[in-house]
ZAMARGU-4260 file (C-alpha; in steps of 0.2 Angstrom, whole numbers, plus 5000, padded with zeros to 4 digits):
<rodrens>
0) 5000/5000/5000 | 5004/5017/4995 | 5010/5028/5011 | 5018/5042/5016 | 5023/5049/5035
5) 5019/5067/5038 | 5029/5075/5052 | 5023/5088/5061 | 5031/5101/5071 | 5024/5112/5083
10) 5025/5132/5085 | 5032/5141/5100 | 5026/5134/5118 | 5017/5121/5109 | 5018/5100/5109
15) 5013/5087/5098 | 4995/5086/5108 | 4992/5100/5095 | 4993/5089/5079 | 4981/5076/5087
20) 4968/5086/5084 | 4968/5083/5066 | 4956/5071/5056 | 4958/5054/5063 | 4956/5046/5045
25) 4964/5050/5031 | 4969/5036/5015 | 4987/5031/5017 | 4995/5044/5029 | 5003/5040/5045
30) 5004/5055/5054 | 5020/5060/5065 | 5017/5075/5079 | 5036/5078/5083 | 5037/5080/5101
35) 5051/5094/5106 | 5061/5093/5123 | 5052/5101/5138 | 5034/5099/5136 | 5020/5088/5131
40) 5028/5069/5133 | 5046/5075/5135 | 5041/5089/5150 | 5054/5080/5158 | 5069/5084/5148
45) 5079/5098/5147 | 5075/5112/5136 | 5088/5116/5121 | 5102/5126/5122 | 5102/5132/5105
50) 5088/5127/5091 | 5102/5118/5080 | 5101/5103/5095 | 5081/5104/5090 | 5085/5100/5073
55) 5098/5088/5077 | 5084/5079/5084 | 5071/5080/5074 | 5083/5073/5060 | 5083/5057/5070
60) 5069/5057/5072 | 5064/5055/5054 | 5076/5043/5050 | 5071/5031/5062 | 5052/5034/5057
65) 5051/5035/5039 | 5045/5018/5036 | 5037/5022/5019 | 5053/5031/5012 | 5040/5042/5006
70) 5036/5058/5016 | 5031/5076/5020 | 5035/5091/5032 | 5024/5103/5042 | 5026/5116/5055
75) 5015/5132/5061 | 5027/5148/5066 | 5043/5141/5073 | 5038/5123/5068 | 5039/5131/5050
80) 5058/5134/5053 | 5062/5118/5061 | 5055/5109/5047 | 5063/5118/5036 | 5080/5115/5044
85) 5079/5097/5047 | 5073/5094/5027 | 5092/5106/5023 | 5100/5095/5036 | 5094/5080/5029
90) 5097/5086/5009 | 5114/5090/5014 | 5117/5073/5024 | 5112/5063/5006 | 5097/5060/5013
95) 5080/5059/5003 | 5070/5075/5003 | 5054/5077/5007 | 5041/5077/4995 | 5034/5094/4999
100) 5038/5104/5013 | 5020/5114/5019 | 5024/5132/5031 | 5011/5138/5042 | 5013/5157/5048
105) 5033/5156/5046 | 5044/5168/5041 | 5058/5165/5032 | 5074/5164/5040 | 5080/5181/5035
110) 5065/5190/5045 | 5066/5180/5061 | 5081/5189/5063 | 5072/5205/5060 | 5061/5204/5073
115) 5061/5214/5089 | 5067/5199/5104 | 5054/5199/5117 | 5062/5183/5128 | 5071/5195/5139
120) 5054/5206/5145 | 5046/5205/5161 | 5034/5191/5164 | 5019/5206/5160 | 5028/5211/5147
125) 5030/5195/5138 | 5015/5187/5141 | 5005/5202/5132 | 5016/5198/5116 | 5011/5180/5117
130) 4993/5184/5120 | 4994/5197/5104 | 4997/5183/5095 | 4980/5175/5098 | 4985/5158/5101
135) 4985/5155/5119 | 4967/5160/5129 | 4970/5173/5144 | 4965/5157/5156 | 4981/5150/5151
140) 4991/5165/5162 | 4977/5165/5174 | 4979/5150/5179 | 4996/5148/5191 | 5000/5131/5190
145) 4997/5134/5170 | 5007/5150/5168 | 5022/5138/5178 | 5023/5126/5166 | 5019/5137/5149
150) 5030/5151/5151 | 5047/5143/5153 | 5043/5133/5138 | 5037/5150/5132 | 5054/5159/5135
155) 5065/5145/5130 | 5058/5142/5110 | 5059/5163/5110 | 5075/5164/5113 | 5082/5150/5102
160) 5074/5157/5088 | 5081/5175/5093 | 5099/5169/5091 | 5098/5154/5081 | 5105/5161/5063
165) 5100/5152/5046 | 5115/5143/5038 | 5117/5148/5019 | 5108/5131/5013 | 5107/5127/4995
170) 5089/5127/4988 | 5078/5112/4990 | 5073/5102/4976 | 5056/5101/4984 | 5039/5110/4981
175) 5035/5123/4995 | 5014/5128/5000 | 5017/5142/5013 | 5001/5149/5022 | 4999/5163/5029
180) 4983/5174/5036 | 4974/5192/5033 | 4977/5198/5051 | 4993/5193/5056 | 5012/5199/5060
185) 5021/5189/5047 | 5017/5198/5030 | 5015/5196/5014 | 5036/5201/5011 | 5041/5190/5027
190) 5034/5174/5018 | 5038/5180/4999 | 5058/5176/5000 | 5051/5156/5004 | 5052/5155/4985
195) 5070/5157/4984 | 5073/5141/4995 | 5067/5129/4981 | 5070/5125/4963 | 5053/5118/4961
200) 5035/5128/4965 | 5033/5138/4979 | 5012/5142/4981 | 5007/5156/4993 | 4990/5152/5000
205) 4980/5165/5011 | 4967/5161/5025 | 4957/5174/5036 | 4963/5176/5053 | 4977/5179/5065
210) 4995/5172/5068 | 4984/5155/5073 | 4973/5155/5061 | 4975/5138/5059 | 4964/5135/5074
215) 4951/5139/5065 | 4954/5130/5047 | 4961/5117/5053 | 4952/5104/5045 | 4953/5113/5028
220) 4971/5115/5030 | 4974/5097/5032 | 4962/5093/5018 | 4976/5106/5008 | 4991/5093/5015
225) 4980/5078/5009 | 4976/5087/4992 | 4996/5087/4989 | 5000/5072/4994 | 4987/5064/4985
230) 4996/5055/4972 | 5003/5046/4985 | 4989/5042/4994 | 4977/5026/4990 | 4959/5027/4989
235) 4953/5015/5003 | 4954/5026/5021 | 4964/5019/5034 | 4966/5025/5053 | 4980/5040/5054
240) 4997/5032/5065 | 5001/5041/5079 | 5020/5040/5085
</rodrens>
């Protein structure tokens, strides 16, 4: 049977609980949330010093878990970067590529450096930039016990993406779909230089919303995912596999 592993990767403060909330049946995909150090499963491990030992790990983790030989990459926000980075990683290890690469409210890597850091601000101050986002509900910071275990995990992925510097990576051989949304800080001119990372198409797809707009579309995003991949799909539905 026809099958392709799609890993997942999640955005700032965020696990692979996230993914889980996808379709549960989908023809020939088995779907792989990758779990970063720090939260979800893994709240026990240490966070990363640098998001280059992210990336280290999530090119393991493909290796070990692409049964198919066949697959695909996703990420929202900083997920987008990671996924990005582990499919150059893995091209430049003579590794297979990916057979599309899909980013979700990411800039490319040129404008994360641009942006104002934020890791350093006051508790206060920090949390009103997460909460400008609109991803994450003012019960979350309400909450003590909550705002304990988010906002280390918070600070932590903000501050690997605010020193962690893009190698010069040769472009993939891939095609690119990046989403982005009406209402949202990454613009139109942080997402357009995506098209110079590939040699193949690179697709710009808009949706309404806000930097997590994808809570809101989700199914219709994953129904995007499924529409790409569908060449490789079969046509009898099969339960999703969760790693």
């Amino acid at each position: 049977m026809a099958e392709i592993d799609v890993f997942c990767f999640p955005y700032a403060g965020g696990s692979a609980m996230f993914y889980k909330k996808w379709p549960a049946l989908r023809s020939g995909l088995a779907l792989h949330p990758v779990e970063l150090a720090g939260r979800g499963s893994r709240v026990g491990d240490q966070h990363y010093d640098t998001l280059s030992e992210a990336v280290d790990e999530a090119c393991n983790y493909v290796e070990l878990h692409n049964r198919s030989g066949v697959y695909a990459l996703f990420g929202h926000s900083m997920g987008g970067l990671l996924a990005y980075e582990t499919a150059c990683r893995l091209a430049a290890a003579g590794y297979r590529q990916p057979e599309h690469l899909f980013l979700s409210s990411t800039r490319c890597p040129q404008s994360f450096n641009a942006r104002e850091p934020v890791a350093h601000l006051s508790d206060e101050a920090f949390m009103a930039k997460i909460m400008a986002y609109g991803g994450t509900p003012a019960e979350v910071f309400a909450d003590e016990a909550l705002k304990a275990y988010v906002l280390p995990i918070l600070r932590s992925d903000f501050r690997l993406l605010e020193n962690h510097k893009t190698a010069d990576y040769a472009p993939l051989s891939c095609p690119f779909t990046v989403i982005y949304s009406t209402n949202d800080t990454v613009l139109r001119e942080d997402v357009e230089p995506w098209m110079k990372k590939t040699v193949q198409e690179c697709e710009f797809i808009i949706y309404p919303g806000n930097h997590f707009y994808i809570l809101e579309h989700m199914d219709e995003v994953y129904g995007l995912i499924t529409g790409k991949l569908g060449a490789y799909l079969t046509a009898k539905p099969t339960v999703m596999t969760w790693q």
